[in-house]
Structure formats: C-alpha cells, structure tokens
N, C-alpha and C positions, 0 to 999 in steps of 0.2 A: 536386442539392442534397445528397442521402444520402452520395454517393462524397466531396464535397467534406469535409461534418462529419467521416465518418469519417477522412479524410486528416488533420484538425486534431487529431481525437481518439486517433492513431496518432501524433502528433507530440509530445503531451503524454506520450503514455507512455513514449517512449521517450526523452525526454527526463530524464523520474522515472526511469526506468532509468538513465541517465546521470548521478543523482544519487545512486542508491541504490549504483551500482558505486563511484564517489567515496568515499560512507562507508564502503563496505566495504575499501576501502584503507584511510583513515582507523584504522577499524577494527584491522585487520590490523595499521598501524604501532604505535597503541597497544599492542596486546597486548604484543606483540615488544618495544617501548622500555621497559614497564613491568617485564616476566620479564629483559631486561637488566641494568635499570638497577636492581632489587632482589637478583638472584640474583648479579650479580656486582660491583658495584660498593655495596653495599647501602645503595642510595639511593633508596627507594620514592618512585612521582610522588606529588602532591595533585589531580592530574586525570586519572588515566588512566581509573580504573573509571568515572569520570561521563563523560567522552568515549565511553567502548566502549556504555554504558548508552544514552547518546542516538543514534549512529550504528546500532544494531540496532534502534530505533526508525526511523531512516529506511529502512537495507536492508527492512525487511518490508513498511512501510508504500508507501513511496513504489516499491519494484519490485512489487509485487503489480497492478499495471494493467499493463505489460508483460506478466506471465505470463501473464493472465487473454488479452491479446490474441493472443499465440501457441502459447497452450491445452495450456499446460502445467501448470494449477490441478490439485489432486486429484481426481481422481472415480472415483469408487463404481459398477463397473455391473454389479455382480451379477443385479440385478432386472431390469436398462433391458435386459439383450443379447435375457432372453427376450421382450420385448414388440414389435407390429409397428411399420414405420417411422413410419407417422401418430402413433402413441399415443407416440409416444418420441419427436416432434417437440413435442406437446401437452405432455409432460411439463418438455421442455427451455424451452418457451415458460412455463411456469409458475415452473418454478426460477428462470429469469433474470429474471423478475420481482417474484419474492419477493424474490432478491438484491441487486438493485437498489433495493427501497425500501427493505431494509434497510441499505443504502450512505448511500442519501439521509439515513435517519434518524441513522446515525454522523454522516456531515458535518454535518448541521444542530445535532447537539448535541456537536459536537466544537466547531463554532465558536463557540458558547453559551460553553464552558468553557474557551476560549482568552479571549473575550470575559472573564468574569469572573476571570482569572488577570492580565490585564491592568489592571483594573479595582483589583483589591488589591493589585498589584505582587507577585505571589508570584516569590520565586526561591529557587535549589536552600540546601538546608542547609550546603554544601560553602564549601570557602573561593572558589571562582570564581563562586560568586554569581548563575548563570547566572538569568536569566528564562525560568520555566518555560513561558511561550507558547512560546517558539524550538521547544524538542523536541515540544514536543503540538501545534506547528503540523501534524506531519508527519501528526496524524492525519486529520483534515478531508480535507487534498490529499490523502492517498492515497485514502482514499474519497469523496469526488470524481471522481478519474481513476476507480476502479472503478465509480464508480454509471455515468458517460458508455462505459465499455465493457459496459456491464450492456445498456445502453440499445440499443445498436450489435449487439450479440446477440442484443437480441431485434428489433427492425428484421428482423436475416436469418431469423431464425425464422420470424417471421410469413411473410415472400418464400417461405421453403420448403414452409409448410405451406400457399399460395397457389398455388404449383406442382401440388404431387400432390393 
C-alpha cells in the first residue's frame, strides 16, 4: 500500500515539475520578448512583468515537491554530522513533521484565500485583468505536493528508526 501511495505521490511531483519547467520557459521567453521588444524596437509589452511575476510564482511553488523528493532542499548540517545515527534519525523524524504540518497549514489557508478571492472577484490591477485565484492557485498545490512528500519521509523515517 506504501510503495503504491508513494509511486502516486512521485507522479504528482513530477508532474508539478513539468509544470514548473513550463513556466520557467514561459518565464525565459517573456523576459527575452520584453528586453526585445523595449530595447530595440521601443515597444514595452502590457504583460510581460505580470506574466514573469506569476510564472516564478509557479517555478518555486509548484517544483519544490520534486526537489524535496530527490533531496535536493537546503540543509543545514552543521550540528546533525556531530550527533549519533539514532538521534539524527529522531531529529529528521521531528523536522519532517514539523514541515509537514506546516505545509498542511499553508494549503489549508492558501485554499481559504483563494476561496475568498473568488468569492470578491478579485483580479490584477494591470490591464489583462487576470483573476487572481489562477496565480495563488499555485500556492495550495504546491504545498500540498510538499505536505504528501513530507508525509512519505517521514513513513521512511519511522521504517529506519524501526530498523536500528
């Protein structure tokens, strides 16, 4: 049952991965079309900075559950190298669970505030008018995918600290 959820939970992330690469071209091409089309043709867009602005909102959000899965997140182990394997499994089992609920509480109140942007119809001040749910959708899902990888880490934590 474990290997299964995980295999779903490795498919969503790398899927968000495959969304987050998306905007990062996106991304990319704005930049490029807007330094273009201002610097040489001197025809600044009406959408490029809100395009670049929401699409870096997906890159961080939505690939941060890839990374976290092939553990490439930041970490700090100044402290963790001196202490022994048990207490450094203890600790990792603590971290991931701290992280993890605070994932959950992102999402839970990420959807709250999508929910009410919906609710008022809020959209951007720019002339493309976007609905600002679309971009702050990205926050929910990405933590989401990280609370379920949070979760999935600490599953093997517990197995490892069951072992020794």
């Amino acid at each position: 049952m474990f290997n299964f959820f995980n295999k779903q939970v490795s498919r969503l992330s790398s899927f968000l991965q495959v969304l987050a690469l998306l905007a990062f071209f996106i991304l990319t091409f704005s930049v490029v079309y807007e330094v273009v089309a201002r610097s040489i043709f001197n025809k600044p867009t009406i959408w490029s900075l809100e395009i670049v602005t929401y699409m870096i909102s997906c890159v961080a959000f939505l690939g941060s559950a890839y990374v976290l899965r092939v553990d490439k997140h930041l970490e700090i182990n100044l402290l963790t190298n001196i202490l022994t394997k048990k207490l450094k499994l203890y600790l990792k089992l603590f971290s991931n669970l701290i992280s993890m609920i605070f994932c959950i509480f992102v999402c839970y109140y990420g959807v709250k505030f999508i929910n009410f942007s919906i609710v008022l119809g809020v959209v951007s001040e720019s002339e493309l008018r976007t609905p600002l749910w679309i971009p702050q959708a990205t926050v929910p899902i990405g933590f989401f995918a990280l609370s379920l990888e949070f979760f999935i880490r600490l599953i093997k934590t517990i197995s490892l600290i069951r072992e020794n």
